[in-house]
C-alpha positions as CSV (number, residue, x, y, z in Angstrom):
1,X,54.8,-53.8,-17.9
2,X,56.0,-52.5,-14.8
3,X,53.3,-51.1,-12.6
4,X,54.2,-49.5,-8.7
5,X,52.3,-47.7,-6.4
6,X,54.4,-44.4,-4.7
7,X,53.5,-44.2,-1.1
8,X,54.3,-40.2,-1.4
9,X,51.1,-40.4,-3.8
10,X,48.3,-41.7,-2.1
11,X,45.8,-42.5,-4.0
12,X,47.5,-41.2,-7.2
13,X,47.3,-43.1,-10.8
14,X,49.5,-45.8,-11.2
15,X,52.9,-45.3,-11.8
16,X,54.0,-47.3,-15.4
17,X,56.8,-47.6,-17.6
18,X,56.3,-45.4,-20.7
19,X,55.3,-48.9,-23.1
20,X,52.2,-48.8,-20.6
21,X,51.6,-45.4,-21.0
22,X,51.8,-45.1,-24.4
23,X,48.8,-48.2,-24.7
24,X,46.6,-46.4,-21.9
25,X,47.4,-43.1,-24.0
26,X,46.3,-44.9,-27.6
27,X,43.5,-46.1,-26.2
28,X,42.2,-42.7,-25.1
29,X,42.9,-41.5,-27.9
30,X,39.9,-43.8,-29.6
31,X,38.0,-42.2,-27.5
32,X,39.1,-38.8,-28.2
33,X,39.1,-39.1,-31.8
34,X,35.1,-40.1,-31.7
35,X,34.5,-37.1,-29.7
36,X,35.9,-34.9,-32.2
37,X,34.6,-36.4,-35.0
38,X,30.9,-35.9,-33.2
39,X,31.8,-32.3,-32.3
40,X,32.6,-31.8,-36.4
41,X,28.9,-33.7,-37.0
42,X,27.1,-31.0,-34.3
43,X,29.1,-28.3,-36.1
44,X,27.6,-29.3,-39.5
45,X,23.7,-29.4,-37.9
46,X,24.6,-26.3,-36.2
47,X,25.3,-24.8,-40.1
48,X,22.0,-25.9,-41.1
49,X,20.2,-24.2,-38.2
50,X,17.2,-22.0,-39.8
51,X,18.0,-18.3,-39.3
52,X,15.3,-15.6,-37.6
53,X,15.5,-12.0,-39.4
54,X,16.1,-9.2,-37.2
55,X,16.0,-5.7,-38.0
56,X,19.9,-4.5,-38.4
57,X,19.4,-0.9,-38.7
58,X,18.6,-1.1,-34.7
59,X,21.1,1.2,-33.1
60,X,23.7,0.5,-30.2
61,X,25.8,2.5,-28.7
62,X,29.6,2.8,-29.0
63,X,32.7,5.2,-28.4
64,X,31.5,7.1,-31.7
65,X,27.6,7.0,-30.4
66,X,24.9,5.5,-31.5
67,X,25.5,3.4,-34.6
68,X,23.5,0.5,-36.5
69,X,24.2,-2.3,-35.9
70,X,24.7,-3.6,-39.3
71,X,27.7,-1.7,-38.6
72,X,29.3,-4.0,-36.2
73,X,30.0,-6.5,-38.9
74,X,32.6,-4.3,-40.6
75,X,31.7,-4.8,-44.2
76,X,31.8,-8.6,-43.5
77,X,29.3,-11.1,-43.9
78,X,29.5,-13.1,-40.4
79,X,29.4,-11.6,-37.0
80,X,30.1,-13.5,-33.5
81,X,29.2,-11.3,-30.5
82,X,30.0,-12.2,-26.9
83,X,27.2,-10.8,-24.4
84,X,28.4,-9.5,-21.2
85,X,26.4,-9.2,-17.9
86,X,26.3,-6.1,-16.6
87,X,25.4,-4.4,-12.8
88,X,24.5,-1.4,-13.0
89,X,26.7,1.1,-11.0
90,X,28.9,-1.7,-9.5
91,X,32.9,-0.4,-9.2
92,X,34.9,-2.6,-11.9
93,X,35.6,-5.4,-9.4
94,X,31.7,-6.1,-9.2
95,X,31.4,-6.9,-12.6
96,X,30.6,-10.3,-13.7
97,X,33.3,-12.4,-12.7
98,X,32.5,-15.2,-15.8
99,X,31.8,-12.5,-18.5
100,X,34.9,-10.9,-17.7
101,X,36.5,-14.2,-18.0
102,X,35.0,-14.8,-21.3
103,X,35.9,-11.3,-22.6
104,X,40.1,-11.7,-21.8
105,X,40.3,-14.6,-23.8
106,X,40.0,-13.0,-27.1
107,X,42.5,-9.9,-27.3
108,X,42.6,-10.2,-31.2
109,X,40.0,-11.0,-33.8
110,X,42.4,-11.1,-36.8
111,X,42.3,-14.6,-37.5
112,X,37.9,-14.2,-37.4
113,X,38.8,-11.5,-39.4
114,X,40.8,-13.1,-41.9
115,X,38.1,-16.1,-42.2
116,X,35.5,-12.8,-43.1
117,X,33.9,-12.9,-39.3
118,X,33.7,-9.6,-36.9
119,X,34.0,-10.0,-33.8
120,X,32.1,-7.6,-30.8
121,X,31.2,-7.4,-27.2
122,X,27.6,-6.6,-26.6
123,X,25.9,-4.9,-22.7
124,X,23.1,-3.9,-21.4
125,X,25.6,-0.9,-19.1
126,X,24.7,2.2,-19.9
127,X,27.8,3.5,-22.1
128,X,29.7,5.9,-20.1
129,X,30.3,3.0,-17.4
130,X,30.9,0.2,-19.9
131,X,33.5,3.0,-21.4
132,X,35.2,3.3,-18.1
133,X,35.7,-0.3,-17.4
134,X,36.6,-1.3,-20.4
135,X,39.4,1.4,-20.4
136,X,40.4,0.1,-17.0
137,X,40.4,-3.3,-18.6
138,X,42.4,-2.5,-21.3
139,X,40.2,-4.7,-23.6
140,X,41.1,-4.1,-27.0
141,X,37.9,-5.3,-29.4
142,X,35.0,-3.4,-30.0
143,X,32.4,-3.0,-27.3
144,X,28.8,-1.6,-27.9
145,X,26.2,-0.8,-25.2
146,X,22.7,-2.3,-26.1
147,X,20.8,-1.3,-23.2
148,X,16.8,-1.3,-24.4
149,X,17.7,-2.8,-27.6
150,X,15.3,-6.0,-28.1
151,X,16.6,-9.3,-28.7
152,X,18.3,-11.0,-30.5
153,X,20.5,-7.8,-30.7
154,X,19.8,-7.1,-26.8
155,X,18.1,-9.6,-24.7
156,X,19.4,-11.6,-22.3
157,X,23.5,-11.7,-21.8
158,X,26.0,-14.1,-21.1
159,X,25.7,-15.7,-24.2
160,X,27.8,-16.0,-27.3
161,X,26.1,-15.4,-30.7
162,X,26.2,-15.6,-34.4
163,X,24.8,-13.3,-36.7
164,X,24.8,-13.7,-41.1
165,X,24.5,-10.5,-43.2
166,X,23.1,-10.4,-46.8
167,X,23.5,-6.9,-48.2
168,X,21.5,-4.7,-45.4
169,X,19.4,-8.1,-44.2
170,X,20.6,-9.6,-40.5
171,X,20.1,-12.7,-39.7
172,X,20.4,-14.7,-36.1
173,X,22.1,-17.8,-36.6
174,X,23.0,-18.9,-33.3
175,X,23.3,-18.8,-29.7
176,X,24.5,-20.7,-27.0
177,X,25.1,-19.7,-23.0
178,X,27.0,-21.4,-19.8
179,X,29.6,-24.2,-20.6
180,X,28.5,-23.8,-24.7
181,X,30.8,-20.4,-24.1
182,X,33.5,-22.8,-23.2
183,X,35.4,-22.0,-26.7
184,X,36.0,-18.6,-26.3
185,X,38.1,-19.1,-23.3
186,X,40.8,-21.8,-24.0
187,X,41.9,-22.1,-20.3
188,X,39.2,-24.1,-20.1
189,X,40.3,-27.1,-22.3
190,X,44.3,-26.5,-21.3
191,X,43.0,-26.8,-17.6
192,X,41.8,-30.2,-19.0
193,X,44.5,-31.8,-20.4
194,X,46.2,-31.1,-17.0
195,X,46.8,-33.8,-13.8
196,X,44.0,-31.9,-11.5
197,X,42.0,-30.1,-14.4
198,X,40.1,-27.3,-13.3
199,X,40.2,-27.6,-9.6
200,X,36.3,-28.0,-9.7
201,X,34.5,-30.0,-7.0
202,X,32.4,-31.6,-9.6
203,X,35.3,-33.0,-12.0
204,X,35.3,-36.7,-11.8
205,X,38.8,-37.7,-10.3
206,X,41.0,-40.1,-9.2
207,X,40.6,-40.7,-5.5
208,X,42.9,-38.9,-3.2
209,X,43.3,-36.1,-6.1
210,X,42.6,-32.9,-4.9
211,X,38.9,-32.3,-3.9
212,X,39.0,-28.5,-5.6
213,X,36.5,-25.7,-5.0
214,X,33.0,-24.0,-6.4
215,X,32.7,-24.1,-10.1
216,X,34.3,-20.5,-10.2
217,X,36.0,-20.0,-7.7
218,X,39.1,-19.1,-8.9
219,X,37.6,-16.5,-11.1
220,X,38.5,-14.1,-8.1
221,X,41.4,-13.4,-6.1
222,X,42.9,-11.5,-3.2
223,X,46.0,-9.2,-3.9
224,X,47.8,-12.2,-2.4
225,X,47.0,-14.6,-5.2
226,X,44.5,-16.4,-2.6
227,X,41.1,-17.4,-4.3
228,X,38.0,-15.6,-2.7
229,X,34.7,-14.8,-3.1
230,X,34.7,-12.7,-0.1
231,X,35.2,-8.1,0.3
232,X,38.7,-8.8,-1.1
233,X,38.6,-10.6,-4.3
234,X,38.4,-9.3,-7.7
235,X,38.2,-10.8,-11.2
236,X,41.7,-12.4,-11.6
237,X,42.9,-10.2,-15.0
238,X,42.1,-6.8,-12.8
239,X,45.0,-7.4,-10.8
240,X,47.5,-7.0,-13.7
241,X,45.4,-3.3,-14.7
242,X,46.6,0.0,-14.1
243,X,44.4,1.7,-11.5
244,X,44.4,-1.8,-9.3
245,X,44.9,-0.7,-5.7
246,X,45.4,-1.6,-2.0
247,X,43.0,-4.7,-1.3
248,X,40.8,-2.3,1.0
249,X,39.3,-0.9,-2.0
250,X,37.8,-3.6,-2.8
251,X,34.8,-5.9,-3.0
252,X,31.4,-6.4,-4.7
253,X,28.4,-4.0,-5.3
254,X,25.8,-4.3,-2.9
255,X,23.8,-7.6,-3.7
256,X,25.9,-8.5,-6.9
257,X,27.7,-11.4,-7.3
């Protein structure tokens, strides 16, 4: 094995011949391999969850107006909603810079749809805003305002939820918030298989890598690219909408954030 150390790398990983890195590589993959057969095992006791009935015919709020929302599941048996935050009469760049994250990721349900699950996104904003931004958004699955609709329908948001239909019965399945939403958004685990990850200050890394920032803070950006959580950053996507203008527009809402 031939190991060196590059002096234009301080503090870098070990520089091998591929033979090395093929035995580090295999011996990962152990590792890897038990943490996705435990993920299939929490899977399978996730399945066997008990289930709380809910009363379906509760009515949210879409572009046709008010609807059940037995109806969100399409004639389907499963439903998985994603539950964005929502400020109430914050411009678009004020809305929740994680939510909207979450919300990019998945552009098109039609492989949920071919396994028999619907896909929606659920907010407490009263409809005419939510309309607006998600125009401005250009967000193409369905989106329902359920703004003093109890839980588990309403409730809190920023969570990602199941739901079970039997004939006009709902069910609640499950639910799961913060780094459980990871697998909507698959930058996430791409960013992982990369040299510096995420770019987080709380990744464990090889010293000398790059220390990276807050936890989010390249959810936001300047119109120069530049990561900011100050008046001039917006949610990343919004940049690439029509209606994006002239950094002086922009900012948060008052005390949002």
């Amino acid at each position: 094995m031939t190991t060196t150390r590059d002096t234009a790398l301080p503090g870098r990983p070990p520089i091998v011949d591929q033979a090395a890195w093929q035995a580090a590589r295999d011996e990962l993959l152990l590792r890897e391999k038990a943490h996705t057969r435990e993920g299939d095992a929490i899977a399978a006791a996730r399945r066997r969850l008990p289930m709380v009935e809910f009363d379906g015919k509760a009515e949210v709020v879409g572009p046709d107006g008010p609807v059940p929302f037995l109806d969100l599941f399409q004639g389907r048996d499963e439903l998985v909603v994603y539950k964005h935050m929502w400020h109430d009469g914050a411009p678009h760049q004020g809305q929740c810079e994680g939510c909207t994250t979450a919300a990019w990721h998945l552009k098109d349900a039609v492989y949920l749809n071919a396994r028999g699950v619907s896909f929606a996104i659920l907010t407490t904003g009263r409809w005419p805003e939510v309309a607006a931004f998600v125009e401005f958004m250009g967000y193409t699955q369905p989106w329902y305002s359920v703004r003093d609709v109890p839980s588990p329908v309403g409730g809190h948001m920023g969570h990602l939820t199941s739901f079970l239909r039997d004939g006009d019965r709902t069910f609640l399945t499950y639910s799961t918030t913060d780094r459980g939403n990871e697998p909507i958004n698959p930058t996430f685990a791409l960013l992982d298989m990369t040299p510096y990850g995420r770019g987080e200050a709380w990744e464990d890394k090889p010293e000398g890598w790059p220390e990276g920032g807050h936890a989010c803070w390249y959810w936001r950006t300047d119109v120069d690219g530049d990561s900011t959580w100050g008046p001039t950053g917006r949610p990343v996507p919004q940049w690439t909408r029509p209606g994006a203008t002239p950094e002086d527009t922009l900012g948060r809402h008052g005390d949002h954030h």
